[in-house]
Backbone bond lengths (Angstrom), bond angles and torsions (degrees), N, CA, C in turn:
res aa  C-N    CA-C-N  psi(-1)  N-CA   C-N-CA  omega(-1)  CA-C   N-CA-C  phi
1 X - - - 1.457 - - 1.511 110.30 -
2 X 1.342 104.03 159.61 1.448 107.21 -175.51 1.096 105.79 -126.73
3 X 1.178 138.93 150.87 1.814 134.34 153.22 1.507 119.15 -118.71
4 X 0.815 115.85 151.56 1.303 136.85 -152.01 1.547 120.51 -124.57
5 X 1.120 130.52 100.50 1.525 113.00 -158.26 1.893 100.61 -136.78
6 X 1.025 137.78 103.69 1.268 144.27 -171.18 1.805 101.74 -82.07
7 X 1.599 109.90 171.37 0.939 134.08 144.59 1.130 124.83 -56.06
8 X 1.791 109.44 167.50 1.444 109.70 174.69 1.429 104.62 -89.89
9 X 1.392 117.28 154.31 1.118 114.34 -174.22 1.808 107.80 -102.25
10 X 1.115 132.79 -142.41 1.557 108.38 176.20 1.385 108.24 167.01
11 X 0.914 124.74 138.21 2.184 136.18 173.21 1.648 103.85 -61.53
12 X 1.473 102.26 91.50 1.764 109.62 144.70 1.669 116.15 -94.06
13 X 1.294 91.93 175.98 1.455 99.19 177.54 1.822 121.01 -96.55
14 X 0.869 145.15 138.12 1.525 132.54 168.75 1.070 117.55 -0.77
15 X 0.951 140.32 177.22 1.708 144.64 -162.29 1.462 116.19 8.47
16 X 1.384 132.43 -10.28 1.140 119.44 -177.70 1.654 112.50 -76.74
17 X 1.408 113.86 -165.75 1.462 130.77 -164.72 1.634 110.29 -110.46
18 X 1.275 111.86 156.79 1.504 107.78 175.00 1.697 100.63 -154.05
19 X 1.160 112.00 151.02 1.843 115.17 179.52 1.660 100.39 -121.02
20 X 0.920 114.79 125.34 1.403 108.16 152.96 1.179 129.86 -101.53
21 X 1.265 167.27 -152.08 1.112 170.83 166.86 1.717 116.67 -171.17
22 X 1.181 123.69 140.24 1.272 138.22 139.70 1.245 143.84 -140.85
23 X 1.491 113.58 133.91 1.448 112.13 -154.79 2.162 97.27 -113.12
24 X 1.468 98.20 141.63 0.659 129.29 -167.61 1.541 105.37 -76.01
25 X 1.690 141.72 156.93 1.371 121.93 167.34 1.737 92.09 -160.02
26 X 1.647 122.61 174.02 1.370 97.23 155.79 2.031 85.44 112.71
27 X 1.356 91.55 -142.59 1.501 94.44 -171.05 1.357 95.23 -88.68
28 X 1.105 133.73 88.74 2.051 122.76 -174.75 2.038 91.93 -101.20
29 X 1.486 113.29 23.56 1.675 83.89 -179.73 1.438 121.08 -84.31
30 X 1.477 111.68 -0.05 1.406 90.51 171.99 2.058 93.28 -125.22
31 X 1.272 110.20 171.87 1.606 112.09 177.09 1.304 111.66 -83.55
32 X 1.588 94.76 146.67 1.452 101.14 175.67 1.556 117.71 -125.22
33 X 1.343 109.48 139.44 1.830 89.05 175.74 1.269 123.42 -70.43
34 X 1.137 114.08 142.10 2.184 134.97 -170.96 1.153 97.65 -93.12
35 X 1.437 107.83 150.01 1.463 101.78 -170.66 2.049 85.71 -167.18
36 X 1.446 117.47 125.96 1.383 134.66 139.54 1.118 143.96 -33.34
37 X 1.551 140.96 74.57 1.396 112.59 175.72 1.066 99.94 -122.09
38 X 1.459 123.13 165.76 1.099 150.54 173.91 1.641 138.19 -123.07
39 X 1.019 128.91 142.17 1.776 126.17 -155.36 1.955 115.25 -140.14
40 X 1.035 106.37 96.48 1.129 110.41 -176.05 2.016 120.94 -73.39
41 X 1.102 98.38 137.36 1.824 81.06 179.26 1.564 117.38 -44.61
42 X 1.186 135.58 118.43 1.063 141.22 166.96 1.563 113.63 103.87
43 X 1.476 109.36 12.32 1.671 110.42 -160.19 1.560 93.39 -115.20
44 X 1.754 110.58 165.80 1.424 92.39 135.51 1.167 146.90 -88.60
45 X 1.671 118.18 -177.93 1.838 82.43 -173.86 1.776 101.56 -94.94
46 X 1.691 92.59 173.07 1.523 70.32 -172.08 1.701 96.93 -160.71
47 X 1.379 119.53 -176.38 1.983 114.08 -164.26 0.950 110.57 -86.88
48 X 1.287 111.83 139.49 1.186 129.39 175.44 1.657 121.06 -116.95
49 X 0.982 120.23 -19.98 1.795 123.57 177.64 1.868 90.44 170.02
50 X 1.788 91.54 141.27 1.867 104.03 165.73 1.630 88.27 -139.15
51 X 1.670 97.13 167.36 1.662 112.54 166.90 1.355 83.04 -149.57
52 X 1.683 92.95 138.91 1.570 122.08 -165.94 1.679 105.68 -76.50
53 X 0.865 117.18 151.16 1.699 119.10 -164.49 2.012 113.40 -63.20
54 X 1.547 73.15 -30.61 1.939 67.61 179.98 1.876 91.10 -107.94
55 X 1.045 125.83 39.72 1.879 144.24 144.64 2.079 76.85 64.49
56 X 1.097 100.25 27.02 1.955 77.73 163.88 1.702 97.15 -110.81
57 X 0.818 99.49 67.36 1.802 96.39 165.90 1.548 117.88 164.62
58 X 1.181 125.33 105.82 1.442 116.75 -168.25 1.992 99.54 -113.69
59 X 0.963 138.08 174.43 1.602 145.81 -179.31 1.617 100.18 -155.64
60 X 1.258 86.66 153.78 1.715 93.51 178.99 1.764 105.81 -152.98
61 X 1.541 112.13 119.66 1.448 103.02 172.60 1.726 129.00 -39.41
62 X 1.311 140.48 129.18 1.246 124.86 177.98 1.566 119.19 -38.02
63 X 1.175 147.90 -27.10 1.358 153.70 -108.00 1.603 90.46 -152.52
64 X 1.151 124.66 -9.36 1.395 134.82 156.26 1.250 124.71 -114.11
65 X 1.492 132.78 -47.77 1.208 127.75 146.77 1.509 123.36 35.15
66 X 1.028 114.81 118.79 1.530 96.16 -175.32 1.830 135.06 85.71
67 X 1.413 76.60 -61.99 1.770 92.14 179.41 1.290 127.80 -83.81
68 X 1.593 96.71 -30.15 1.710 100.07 166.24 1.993 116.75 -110.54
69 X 0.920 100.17 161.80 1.702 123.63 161.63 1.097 132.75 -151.82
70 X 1.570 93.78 121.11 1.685 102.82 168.13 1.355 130.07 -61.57
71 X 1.277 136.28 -177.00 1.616 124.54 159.44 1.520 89.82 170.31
72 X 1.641 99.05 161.53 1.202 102.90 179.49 1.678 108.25 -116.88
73 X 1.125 131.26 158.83 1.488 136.40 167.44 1.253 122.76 -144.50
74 X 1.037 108.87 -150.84 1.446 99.91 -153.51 1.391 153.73 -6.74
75 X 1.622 100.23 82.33 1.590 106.38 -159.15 1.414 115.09 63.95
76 X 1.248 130.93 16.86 1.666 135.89 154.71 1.607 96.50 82.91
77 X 1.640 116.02 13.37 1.540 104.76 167.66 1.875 112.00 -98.94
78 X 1.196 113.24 25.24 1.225 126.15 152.89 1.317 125.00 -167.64
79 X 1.193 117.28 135.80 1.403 138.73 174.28 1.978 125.16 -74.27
80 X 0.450 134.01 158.20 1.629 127.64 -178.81 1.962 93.57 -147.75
81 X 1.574 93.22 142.17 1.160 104.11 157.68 1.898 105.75 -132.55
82 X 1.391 91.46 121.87 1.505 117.76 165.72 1.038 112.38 -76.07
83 X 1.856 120.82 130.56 1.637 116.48 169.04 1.233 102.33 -161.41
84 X 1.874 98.64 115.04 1.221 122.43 156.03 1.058 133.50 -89.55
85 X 1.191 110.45 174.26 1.977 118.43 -174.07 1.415 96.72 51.43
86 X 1.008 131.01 68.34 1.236 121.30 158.83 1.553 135.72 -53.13
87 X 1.125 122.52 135.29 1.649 111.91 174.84 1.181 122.04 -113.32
88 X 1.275 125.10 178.48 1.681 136.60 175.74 1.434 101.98 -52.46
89 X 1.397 113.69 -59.19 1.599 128.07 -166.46 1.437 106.53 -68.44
90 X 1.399 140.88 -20.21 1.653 151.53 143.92 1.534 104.03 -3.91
91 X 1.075 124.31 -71.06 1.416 144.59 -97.37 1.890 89.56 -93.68
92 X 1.454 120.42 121.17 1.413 115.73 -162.49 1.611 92.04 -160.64
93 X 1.454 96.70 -172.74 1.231 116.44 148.51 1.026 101.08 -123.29
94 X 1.462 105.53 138.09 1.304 114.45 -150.78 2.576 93.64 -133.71
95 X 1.386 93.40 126.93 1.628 117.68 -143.81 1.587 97.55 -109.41
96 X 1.615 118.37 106.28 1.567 101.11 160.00 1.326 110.64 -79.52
97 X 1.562 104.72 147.24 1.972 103.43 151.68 1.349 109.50 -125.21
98 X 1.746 99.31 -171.28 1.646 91.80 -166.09 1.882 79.91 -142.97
99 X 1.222 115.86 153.59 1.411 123.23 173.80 1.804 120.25 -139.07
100 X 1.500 91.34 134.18 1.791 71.72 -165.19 1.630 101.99 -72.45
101 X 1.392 102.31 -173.37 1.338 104.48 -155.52 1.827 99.09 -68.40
102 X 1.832 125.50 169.96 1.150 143.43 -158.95 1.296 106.75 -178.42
103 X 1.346 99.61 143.87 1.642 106.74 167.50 1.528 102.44 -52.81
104 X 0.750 133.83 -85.64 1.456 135.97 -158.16 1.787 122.89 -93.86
105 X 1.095 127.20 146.24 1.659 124.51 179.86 1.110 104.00 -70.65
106 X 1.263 102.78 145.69 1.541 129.29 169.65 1.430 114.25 -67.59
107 X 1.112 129.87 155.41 1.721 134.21 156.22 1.329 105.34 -146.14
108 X 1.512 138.18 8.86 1.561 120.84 171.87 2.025 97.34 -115.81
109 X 0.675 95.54 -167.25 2.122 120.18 -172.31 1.522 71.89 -83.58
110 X 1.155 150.84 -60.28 1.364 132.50 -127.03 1.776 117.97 -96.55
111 X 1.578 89.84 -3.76 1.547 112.45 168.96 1.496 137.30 -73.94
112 X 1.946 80.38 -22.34 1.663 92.72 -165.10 1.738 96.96 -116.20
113 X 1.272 103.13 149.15 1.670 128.38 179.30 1.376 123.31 -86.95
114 X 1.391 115.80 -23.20 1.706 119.23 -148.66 1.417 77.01 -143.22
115 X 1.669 117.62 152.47 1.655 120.50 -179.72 2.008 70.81 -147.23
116 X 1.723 78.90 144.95 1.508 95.83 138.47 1.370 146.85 -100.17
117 X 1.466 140.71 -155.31 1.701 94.60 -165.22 2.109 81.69 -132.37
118 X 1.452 98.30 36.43 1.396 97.28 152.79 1.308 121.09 84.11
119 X 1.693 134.21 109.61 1.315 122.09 170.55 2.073 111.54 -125.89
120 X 1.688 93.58 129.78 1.394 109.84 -169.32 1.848 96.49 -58.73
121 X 1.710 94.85 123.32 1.544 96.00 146.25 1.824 105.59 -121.39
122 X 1.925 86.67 133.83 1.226 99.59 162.54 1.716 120.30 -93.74
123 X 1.453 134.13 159.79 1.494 132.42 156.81 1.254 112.54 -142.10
124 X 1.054 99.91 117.41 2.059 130.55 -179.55 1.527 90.13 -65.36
125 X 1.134 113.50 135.03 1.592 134.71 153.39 1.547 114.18 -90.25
C-alpha cells in the first residue's frame, strides 16, 4: 500500500502561481508514476500532468501546457506540481495518484492505484 498525502492547496488571484506537493509514504521501494488530476464541482475529474516512474516520460493536459510542471524531488518520494498563470477555469480540487510501474503513462483515473485525498485550489478573477 501506498499513501498519499498532498499539500494544502490555497486562494490566489489570476495570473499568480501555486505549488503543490505530494509526498509519497508506505511501500515507496520501488517508483511509481505521479500523475495530477483535478475535479471541478459538477465535472468529472480528469488529467492534468504524469511523470513516468523511471522520469523518461512526462504528459501534460493541453489546457495546462505550458503553465504547469510536474517534477519529482526529494529522492522521488515526492512529486510537486508547479502552476503558473493561473486562470478562472483552474479552480478544482486538485488529486495526486501514484501508479505502479507500466509500459506506458497513464492519463485517465483508471491508470492510477493510490489517490490522494485532495487539496482545494481557488482563483479570484
Amino acid at each position: 500500500q501506498v499513501q498519499l498525502v498532498e499539500s494544502e492547496g490555497g486562494l490566489v488571484q489570476a495570473g499568480d502561481s501555486l505549488r503543490l506537493s505530494c509526498t509519497a509514504s508506505g511501500r515507496t521501494s520501488i517508483n511509481y508514476s505521479m500523475g495530477w488530476f483535478r475535479q471541478a464541482p459538477g465535472k468529472e475529474r480528469e488529467f492534468v500532468a504524469a511523470i513516468k516512474w523511471n522520469d523518461d516520460g512526462l504528459h501534460y493536459a493541453d489546457s495546462v501546457k505550458g503553465r504547469f510542471t510536474i517534477s519529482r524531488v526529494n529522492a522521488k518520494n515526492t512529486v510537486a506540481l508547479q502552476m503558473n498563470s493561473l486562470k478562472p477555469d483552474d479552480p478544482a480540487i486538485y488529486y495526486c495518484a501514484a501508479a505502479r510501474p507500466r509500459l506506458l503513462l497513464g492519463v485517465t483515473t483508471r491508470d492510477y492505484d493510490y489517490w490522494g485525498q485532495g487539496a482545494q485550489v481557488t482563483v479570484s478573477s
